[in-house]
C-alpha positions, -999 to +999 in steps of 0.1 A: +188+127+169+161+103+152+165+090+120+137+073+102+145+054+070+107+063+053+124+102+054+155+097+033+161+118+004+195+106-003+212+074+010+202+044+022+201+019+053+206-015+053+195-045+078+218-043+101+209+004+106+239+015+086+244+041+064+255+049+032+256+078+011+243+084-028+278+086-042+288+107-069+290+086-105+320+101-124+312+134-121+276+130-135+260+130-102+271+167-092+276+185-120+286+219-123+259+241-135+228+214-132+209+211-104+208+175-087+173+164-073+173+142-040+168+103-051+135+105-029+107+125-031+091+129+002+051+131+000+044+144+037+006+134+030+022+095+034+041+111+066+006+121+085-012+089+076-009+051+078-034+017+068-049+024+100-061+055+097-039+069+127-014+095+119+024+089+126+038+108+151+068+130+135+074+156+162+061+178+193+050+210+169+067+237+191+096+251+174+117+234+149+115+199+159+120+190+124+152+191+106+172+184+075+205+167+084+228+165+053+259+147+063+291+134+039+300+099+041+328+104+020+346+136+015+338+152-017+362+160-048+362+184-076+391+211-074+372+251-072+342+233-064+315+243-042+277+230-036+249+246-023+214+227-011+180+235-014+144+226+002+117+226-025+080+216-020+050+214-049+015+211-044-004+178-057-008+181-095-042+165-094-032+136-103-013+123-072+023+135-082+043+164-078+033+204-093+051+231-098+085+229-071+096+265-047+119+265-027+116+267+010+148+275+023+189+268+014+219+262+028+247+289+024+270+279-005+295+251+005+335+249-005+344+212-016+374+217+013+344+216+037+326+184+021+348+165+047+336+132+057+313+136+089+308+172+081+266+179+092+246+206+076+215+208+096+187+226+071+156+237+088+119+226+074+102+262+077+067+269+073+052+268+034+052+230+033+030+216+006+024+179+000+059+169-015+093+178-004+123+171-022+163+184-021+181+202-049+219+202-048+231+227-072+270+227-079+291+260-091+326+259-100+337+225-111+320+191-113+322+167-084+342+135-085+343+117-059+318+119-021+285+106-010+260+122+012+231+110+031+200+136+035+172+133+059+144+146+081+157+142+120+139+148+147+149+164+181+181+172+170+186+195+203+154+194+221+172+176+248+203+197+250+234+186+258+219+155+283+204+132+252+210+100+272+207+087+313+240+095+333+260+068+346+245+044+370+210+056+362+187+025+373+151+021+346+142-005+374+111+019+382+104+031+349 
């Protein structure tokens, strides 16, 4: 899997490549009945682009190179609890920010018991992609009180398969 930190929507990195999650704040940040944006707005139009003029390259384009990985950092809390995720993209207003927000596609709704830490939820980026994306966790049941979660695009989760790295004794000598 590769992670690039300009396609967080939740969490961070720091110097060193480590990970943390956007924690829950006393049961403000996932609340029950509200729907939580992502702390990043993704505008795919800075994705494709850079100073140079040369685009970035983000993937291969057959098949769905491009994913959402949601993981949990820290196990979530919030007894009868459950969350479910979505994918939302807007058009440009005009003016440079975000329109009117749809959503793309969702994750099936999650039971706190399996917002365990190192839990995955892999959330594919389907076609209908407009110049923002952004992720809405929406919480049914009870507030969250305790977990953090990191949320990103990944690329080539399995496009390798099962053989991501060189087998033992594998020599780059004539690479």
């Amino acid at each position: 899997m590769i992670m690039d930190a300009l396609l967080l929507f939740d969490g961070s990195v720091n110097a060193q490549g480590a990970l943390s999650g956007t924690s829950v704040n006393s049961g403000t940040t996932f609340t029950t009945g509200s729907a939580t944006d992502s702390q990043n707005i993704i505008d795919v139009s800075q994705v494709a682009s850079s100073p140079s003029g040369r685009g970035r390259d983000v993937g291969i384009g057959d098949g769905p190179d491009l994913q959402i990985a949601i993981e949990v950092m820290s196990a979530f809390a919030g007894t009868g609890a459950s969350m479910q995720i979505a994918l939302q993209t807007a058009p440009d207003n005009g003016a440079g920010a975000p329109g009117a927000w749809n959503v793309i596609n969702m994750t099936p709704v999650i039971p706190v018991a399996n917002l365990v830490a190192g839990q995955i939820t892999y959330l594919d980026i389907v076609p209908g992609v407009q110049k923002f994306l952004k992720l809405t966790y929406t919480v049914t049941g009870a507030n969250m009180t305790a977990g953090s979660i990191v949320s990103t695009i990944v690329l080539d989760r399995e496009l390798l398969g099962p053989n991501l790295g060189y087998p033992s004794g594998y020599s780059t000598q004539y690479v």
